[in-house]
C-alpha positions, -999 to +999 in steps of 0.1 A: +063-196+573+070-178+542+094-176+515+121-198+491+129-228+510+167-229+515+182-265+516+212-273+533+245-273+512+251-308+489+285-310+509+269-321+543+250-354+521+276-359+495+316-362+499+317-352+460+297-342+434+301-373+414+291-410+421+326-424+434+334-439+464+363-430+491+381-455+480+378-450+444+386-417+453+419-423+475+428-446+450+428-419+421+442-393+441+468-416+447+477-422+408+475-385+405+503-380+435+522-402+422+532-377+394+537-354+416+566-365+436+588-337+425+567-313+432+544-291+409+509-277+403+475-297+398+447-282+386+410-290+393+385-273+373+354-275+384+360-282+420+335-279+437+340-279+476+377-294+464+379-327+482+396-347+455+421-323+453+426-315+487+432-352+490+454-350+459+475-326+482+475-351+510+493-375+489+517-351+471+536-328+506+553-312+480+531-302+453+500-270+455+467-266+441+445-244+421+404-254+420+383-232+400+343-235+405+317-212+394+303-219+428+308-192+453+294-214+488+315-244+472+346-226+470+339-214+500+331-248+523+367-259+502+391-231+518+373-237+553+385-277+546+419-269+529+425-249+564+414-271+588+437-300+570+463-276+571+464-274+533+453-234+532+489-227+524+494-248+493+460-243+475+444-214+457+409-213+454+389-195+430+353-187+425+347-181+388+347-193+352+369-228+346+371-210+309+395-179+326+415-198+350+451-198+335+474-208+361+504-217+335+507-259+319+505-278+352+516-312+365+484-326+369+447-316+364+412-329+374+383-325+351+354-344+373+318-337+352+334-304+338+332-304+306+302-282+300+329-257+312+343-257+274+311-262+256+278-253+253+255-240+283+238-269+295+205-255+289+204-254+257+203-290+262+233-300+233+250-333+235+281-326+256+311-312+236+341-340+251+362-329+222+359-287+231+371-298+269+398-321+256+412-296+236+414-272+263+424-296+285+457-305+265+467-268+267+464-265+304+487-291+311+528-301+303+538-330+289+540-361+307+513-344+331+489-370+343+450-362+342+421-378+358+390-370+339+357-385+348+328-380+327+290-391+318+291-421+294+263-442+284+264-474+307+236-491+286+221-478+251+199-448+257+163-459+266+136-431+261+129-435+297+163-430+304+168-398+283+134-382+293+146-364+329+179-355+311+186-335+278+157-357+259+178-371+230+202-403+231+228-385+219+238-361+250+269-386+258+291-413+241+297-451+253+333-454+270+349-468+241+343-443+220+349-418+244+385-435+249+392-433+212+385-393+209+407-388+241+433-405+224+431-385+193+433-349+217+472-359+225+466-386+257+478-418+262+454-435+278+460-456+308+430-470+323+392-464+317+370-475+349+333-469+354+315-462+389+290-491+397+256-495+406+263-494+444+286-456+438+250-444+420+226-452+444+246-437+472+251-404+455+216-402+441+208-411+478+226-381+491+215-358+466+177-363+472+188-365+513+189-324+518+153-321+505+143-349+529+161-334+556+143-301+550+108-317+547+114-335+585+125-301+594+092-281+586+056-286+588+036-299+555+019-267+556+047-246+551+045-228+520+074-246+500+067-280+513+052-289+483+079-277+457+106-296+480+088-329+481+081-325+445+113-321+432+126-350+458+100-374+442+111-363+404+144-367+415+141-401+425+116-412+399+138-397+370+171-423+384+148-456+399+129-457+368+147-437+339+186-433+340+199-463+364+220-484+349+219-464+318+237-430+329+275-438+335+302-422+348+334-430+336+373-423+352+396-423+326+433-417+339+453-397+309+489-386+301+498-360+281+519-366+256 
């Protein structure tokens, strides 16, 4: 009984690293297909294990895919998926910076919780830079192209108890309006904002917290890094039930270049 504890892998609690739904999620991969009739190439940066845009594929026979995650395990768990769906042929795959992918102006991209990718390192605990990603984001993709990107908004004015287990200042993200108006000045038309409720939160705050709880059933209470694991489960679910629920957004705003 000795060493780091090694949790299992987000992907076997959480079907995405966001707080959306499967049907939220078929629904947006939907709109994203249906630009995609002809054919062409959508880009997700930031994909994690890849399932939105494997399910993007799904929808779209004839278009490919190109995911980018800094993630080596994640990138990894997405080409095992992307073959078993019989997808491995029309997606690419990449473990690396989102800042170097440069797979030419695409049809379609996904930016899901990303957009530190453009800005600064999260540590150094700035507000997030939406306008940096939105730039960037205009030059990856043609006109017309439709976009999906979800982002942290403020649900509710920052409380201090709701800032505290984050970046500690109420200015780390913008309310959806306002975050609607600066896409709209970075060359999108935009065509819907949506937010994901109360019931998407709990169930992916749920999930996150569910691999440390799976590990503590797993091994004794002696073990040497039972106490670190149950310690950051607790903060964890502290830090949402009585700081950031309600307050913390997430918002899906569906874009068009233009």
């Amino acid at each position: 009984m000795s060493g780091e504890p090694v949790l299992p892998p987000l992907w076997q609690d959480l079907e995405f690293l966001s707080p959306v739904s499967d049907a939220r999620a078929d629904d947006l991969a939907a709109w994203v297909a249906a630009g995609l009739v002809d054919g062409g190439t959508v880009l997700d940066v930031g994909c994690g294990w890849a399932e939105l845009l494997l399910r993007v594929l799904e929808a779209a026979p004839r278009a490919r895919g190109v995911g980018v995650d800094l993630d080596a395990d994640r990138v990894a768990e997405g080409r095992s998926r992307a073959s078993a769906r019989g997808l491995g042929d029309r997606v690419d795959l990449v473990a690396g910076p989102g800042r170097e992918v440069a797979p030419g102006p695409v049809e379609a991209l996904l930016v899901l919780g990303s957009s530190q990718v453009w800005g600064p390192d999260v540590e150094e605990g700035l507000p997030l830079d939406y306008a940096a990603a939105l730039r960037a984001m205009r030059g990856h993709v043609v006109p017309g192209a439709r976009v999906l990107y979800a982002e942290a908004v403020w649900s509710a004015p920052p409380t201090p108890a709701a800032v505290a287990p984050l970046s500690g200042r109420d200015d780390e993200f913008l309310a959806p309006a306002a975050l609607a108006a600066l896409v709209a000045d970075h060359g999108f038309s935009v065509r819907s904002v949506e937010e994901a409720d109360l019931e998407e939160w709990d169930a992916f705050e749920s999930g996150f917290v569910a691999r440390q709880e799976r590990w503590l059933a797993a091994h004794p209470a002696d073990h040497p890094g039972a106490v670190e694991v149950a310690a950051a489960a607790h903060s964890q679910r502290t830090a949402y039930a009585e700081g950031y629920r309600g307050v913390l957004g997430f918002a899906f705003l569906r874009l068009v270049a233009v």
